[in-house]
C-alpha positions as CSV (number, residue, x, y, z in Angstrom):
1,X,-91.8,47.1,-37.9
2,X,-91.7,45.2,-41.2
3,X,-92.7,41.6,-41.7
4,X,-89.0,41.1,-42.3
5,X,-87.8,43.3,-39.4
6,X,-89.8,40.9,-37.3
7,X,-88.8,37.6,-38.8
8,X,-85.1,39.0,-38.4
9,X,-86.3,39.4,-34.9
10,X,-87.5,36.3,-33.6
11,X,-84.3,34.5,-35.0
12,X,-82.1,33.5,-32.5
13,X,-78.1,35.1,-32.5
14,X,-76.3,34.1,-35.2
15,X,-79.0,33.7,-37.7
16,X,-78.9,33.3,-40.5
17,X,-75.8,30.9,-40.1
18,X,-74.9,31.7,-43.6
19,X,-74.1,35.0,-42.5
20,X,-71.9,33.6,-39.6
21,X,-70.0,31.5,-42.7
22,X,-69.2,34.1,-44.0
23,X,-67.0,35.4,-40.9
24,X,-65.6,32.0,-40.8
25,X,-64.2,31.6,-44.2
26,X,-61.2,34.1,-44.7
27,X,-59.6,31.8,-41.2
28,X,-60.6,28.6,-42.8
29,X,-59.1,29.6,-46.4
30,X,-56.1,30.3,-44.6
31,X,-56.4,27.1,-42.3
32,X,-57.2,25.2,-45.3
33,X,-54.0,26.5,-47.5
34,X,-51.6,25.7,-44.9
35,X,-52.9,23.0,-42.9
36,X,-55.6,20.8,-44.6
37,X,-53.8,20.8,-48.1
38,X,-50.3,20.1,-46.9
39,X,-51.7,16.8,-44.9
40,X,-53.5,15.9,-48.1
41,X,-51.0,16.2,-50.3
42,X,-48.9,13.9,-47.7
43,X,-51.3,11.9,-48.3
44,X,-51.2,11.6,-51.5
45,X,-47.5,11.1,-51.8
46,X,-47.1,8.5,-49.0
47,X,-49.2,6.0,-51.6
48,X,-46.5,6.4,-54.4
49,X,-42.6,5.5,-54.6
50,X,-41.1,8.4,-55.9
51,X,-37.8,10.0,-55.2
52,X,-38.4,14.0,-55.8
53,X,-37.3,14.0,-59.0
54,X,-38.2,11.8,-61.4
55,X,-41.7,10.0,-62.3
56,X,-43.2,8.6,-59.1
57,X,-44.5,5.2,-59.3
58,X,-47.8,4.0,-57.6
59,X,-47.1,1.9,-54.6
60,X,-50.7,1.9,-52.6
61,X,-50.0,0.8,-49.2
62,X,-46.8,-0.6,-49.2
63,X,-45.1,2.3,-47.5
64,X,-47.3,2.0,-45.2
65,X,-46.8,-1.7,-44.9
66,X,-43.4,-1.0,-44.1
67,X,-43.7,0.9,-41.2
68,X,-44.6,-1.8,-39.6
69,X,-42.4,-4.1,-41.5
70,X,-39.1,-2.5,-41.3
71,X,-37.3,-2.7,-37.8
72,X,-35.6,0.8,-37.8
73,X,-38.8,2.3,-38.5
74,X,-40.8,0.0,-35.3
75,X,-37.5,1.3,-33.1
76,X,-38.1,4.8,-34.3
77,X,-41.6,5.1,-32.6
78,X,-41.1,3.2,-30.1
79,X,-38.0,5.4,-29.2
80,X,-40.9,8.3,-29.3
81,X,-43.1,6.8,-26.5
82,X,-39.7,6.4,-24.4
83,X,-39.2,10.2,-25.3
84,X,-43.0,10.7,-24.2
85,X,-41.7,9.9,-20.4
86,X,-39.3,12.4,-20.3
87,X,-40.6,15.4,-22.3
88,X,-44.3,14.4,-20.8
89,X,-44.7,12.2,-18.0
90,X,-41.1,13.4,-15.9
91,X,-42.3,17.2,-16.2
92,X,-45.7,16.6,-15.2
93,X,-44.8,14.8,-12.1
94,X,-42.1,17.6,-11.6
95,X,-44.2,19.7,-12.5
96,X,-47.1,19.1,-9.7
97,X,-44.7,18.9,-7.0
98,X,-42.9,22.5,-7.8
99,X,-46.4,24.0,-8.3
100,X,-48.5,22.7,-4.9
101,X,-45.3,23.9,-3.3
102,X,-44.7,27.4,-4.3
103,X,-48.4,27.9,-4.4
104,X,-49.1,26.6,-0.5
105,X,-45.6,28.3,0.5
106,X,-46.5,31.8,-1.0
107,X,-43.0,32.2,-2.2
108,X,-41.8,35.9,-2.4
109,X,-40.9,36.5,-5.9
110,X,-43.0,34.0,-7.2
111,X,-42.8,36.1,-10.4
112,X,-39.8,36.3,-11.3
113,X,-39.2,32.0,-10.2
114,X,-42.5,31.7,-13.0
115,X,-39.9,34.2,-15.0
116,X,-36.9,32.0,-14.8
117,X,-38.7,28.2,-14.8
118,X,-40.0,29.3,-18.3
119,X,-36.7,30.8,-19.7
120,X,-36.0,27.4,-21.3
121,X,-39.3,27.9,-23.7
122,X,-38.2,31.0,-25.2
123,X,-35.0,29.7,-26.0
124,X,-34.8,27.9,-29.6
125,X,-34.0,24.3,-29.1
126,X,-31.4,24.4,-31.6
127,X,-29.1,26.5,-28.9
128,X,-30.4,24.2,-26.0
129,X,-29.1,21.2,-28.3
130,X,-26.3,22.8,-28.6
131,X,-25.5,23.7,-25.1
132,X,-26.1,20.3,-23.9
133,X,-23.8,18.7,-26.2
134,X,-21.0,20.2,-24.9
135,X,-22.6,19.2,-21.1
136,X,-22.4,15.4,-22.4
137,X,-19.6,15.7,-24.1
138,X,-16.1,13.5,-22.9
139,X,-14.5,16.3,-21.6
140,X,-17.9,18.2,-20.6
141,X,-19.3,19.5,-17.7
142,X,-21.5,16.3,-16.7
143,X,-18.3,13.9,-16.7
144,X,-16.1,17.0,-15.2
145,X,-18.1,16.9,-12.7
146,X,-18.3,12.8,-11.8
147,X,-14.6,13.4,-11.8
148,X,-14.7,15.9,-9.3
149,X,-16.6,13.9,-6.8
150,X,-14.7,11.0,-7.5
151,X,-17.1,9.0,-9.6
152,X,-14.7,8.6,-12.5
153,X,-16.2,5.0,-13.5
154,X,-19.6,6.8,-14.2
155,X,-17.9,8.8,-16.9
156,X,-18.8,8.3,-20.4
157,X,-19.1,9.6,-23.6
158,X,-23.0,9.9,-23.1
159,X,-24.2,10.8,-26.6
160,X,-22.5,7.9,-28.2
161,X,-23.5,5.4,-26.0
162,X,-26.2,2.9,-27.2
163,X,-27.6,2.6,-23.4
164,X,-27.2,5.9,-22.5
165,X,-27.9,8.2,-25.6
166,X,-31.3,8.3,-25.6
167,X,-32.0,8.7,-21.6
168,X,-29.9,11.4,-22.1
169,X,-31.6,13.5,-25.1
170,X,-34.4,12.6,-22.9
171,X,-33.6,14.7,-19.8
172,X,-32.9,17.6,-22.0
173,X,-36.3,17.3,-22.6
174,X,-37.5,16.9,-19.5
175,X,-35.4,20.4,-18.4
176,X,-36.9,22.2,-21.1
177,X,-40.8,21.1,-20.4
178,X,-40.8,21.5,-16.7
179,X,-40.7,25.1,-16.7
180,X,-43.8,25.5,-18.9
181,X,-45.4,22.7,-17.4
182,X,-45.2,24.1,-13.7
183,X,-46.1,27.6,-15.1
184,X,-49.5,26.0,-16.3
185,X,-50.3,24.3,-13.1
186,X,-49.4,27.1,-10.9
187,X,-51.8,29.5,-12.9
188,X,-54.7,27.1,-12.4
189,X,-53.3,26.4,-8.6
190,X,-54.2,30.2,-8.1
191,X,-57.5,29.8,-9.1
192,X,-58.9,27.5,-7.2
193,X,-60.9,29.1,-4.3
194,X,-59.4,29.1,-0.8
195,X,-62.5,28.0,0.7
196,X,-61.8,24.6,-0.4
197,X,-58.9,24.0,1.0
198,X,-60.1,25.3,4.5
199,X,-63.1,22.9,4.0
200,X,-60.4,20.0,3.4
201,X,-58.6,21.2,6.7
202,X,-61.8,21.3,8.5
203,X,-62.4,17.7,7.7
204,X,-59.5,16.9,9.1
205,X,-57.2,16.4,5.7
206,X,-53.3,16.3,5.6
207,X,-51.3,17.9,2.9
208,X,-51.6,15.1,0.8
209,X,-55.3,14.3,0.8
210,X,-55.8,18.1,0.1
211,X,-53.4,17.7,-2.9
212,X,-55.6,14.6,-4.2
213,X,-59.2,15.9,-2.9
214,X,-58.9,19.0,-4.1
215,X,-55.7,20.7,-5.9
216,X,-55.6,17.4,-8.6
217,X,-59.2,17.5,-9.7
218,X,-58.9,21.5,-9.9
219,X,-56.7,21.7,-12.1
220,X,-57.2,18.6,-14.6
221,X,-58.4,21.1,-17.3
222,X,-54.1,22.6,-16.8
223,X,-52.8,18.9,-16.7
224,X,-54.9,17.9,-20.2
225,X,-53.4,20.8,-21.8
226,X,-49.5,20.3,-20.5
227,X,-49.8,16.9,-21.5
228,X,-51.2,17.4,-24.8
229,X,-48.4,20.4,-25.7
230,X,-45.6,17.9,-24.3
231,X,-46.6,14.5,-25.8
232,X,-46.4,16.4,-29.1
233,X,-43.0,17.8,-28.5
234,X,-42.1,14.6,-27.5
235,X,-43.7,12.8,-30.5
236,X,-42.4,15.5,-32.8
237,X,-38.9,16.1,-31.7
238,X,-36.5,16.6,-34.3
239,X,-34.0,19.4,-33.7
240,X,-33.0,18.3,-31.0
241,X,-32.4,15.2,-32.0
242,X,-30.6,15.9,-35.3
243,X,-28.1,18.6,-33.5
244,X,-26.9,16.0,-30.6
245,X,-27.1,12.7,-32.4
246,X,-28.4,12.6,-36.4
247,X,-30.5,9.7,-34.5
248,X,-27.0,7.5,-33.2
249,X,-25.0,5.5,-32.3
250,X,-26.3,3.3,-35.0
251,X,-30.2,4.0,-34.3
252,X,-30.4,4.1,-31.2
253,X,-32.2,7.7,-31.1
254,X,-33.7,7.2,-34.2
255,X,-37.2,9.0,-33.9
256,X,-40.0,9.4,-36.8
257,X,-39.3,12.9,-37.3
258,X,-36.0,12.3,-38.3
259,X,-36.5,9.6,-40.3
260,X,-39.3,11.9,-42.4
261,X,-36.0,14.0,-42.9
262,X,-33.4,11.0,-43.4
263,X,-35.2,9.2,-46.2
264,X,-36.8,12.4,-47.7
265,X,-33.6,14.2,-47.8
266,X,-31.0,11.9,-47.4
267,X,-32.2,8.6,-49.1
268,X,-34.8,10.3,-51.4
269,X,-37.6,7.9,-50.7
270,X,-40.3,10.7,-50.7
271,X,-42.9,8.8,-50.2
272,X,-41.7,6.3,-47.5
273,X,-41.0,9.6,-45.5
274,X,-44.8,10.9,-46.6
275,X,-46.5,7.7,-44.8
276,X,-44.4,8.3,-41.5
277,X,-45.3,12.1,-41.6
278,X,-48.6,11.2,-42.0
279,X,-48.8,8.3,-39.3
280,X,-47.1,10.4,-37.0
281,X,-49.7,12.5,-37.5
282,X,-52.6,10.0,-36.9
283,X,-50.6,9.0,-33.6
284,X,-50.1,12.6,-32.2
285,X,-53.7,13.1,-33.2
286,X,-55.1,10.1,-31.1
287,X,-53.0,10.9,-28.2
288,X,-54.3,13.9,-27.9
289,X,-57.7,12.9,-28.2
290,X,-57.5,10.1,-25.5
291,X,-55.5,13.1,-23.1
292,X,-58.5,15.4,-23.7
293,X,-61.2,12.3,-23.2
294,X,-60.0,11.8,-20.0
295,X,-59.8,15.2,-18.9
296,X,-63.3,16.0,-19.4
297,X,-64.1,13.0,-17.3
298,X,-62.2,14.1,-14.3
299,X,-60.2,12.1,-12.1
300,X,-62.7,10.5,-9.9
């Protein structure tokens, strides 16, 4: 062997790491193109005052000032988090409950339920928004259905009530995640080895102990990812929004993805819409993080 055949040998795998690089840099050209230059030229245009078409005009911070300035924009977020409870939280807890059921019951056909829980996912929200706009509508199928059992005061036009509006663009969110949420947990249910739960049972555990002592922490690694999927649907809705409300009555359901689209589009304030892109962005990114923190720390 050659005095380079043997330095090549005592090298660890993967050395030289140029070599590995080298593999890595056709997926990071691509990653780079339409990822990492997009955000930075976001960047760039959330510090100027421009309207699309003519000469943009410096502004530094100021847009970003006025994210926190401007009320519409404050009530945009926060209607966000509220949408975080219903596309997130609501499906999780749903979510559990459906999953430690059918797993412990053994449910014949658990296939095709798994089939017909996650039929909402592959269904483009656009058709969903439609569909359950014509549920809230007047003379729709929720409020046809109050009549029926005689609840005609609870009757309303749902979409175009401030109260109401965004509770209720909120359980179409909540239908949609559950599905892929409780698909998720069951697959990491399944996984989690029977001797466990006999050693629970042997210890004299109930139902619900077992569910906290053992199912919970086995499947945290499911729950961090079905949070962090959901709380960026949630923080990044805008379909569904635009299709049942265009953010009404008034701005009630106002959320930062349509405002990127309302003042970029609509307004032409480019760069306003930039720094809320790019926010949203920083506050989908730090979510995630904190989700995925606590995950690898466990429950306990």
């Amino acid at each position: 062997m050659t005095p380079s055949g043997r330095a090549r040998a005592g090298r660890p795998p993967g050395e030289p790491r140029r070599v590995a690089y080298l593999y890595l840099l056709p997926a990071f050209a691509v990653y780079a193109a339409f990822l990492l230059y997009p955000i930075g030229r976001a960047v760039q245009l959330s510090l100027y005052d421009w309207d699309g078409l003519s000469l943009g005009r410096w502004a530094g911070a100021a847009n970003y000032a006025a994210i926190v300035a401007d009320e519409r924009l404050r009530a945009a977020f926060a209607h966000a988090l509220v949408l975080v409870v219903f596309y997130a939280l609501a499906p999780l807890v749903i979510g559990l409950t459906l999953a430690a059921i059918l797993n412990h019951a053994k449910v014949r056909g658990l296939g095709f339920f798994r089939t017909v829980v996650f039929l909402p996912q592959v269904v483009a929200m656009v058709v969903v928004a439609v569909a359950w706009r014509r549920v809230y509508s007047p003379d729709g199928t929720l409020n046809g259905l109050l009549g029926a059992l005689g609840l005609d005061s609870l009757t309303r036009g749902w979409l175009g009530d401030y109260t109401f509006a965004l509770p209720a663009v909120g359980v179409v969110g909540t239908w949609f995640e559950t599905g892929l949420v409780t698909v998720l947990l069951l697959a990491g249910m399944s996984r989690v080895p029977a001797e466990l739960y006999e050693a629970a049972r042997l210890d004299g555990a109930g139902a619900l102990r077992e569910f906290f002592s053992v199912t919970l922490p086995s499947v945290r690694g499911e729950i961090a990812v079905a949070l962090t999927l959901t709380v960026i649907a949630a923080l990044r809705t805008f379909d569904l929004v635009y299709v049942t409300t265009r953010g009404g009555p008034g701005d009630s359901t106002s959320v930062p993805s349509y405002e990127v689209y309302h003042r970029a589009f609509e307004l032409g304030q480019v760069g306003s819409a930039a720094a809320i892109g790019v926010t949203l962005t920083v506050v989908i990114f730090a979510i995630s993080f904190v989700i995925n923190r606590f995950a690898d720390r466990g429950f306990s």
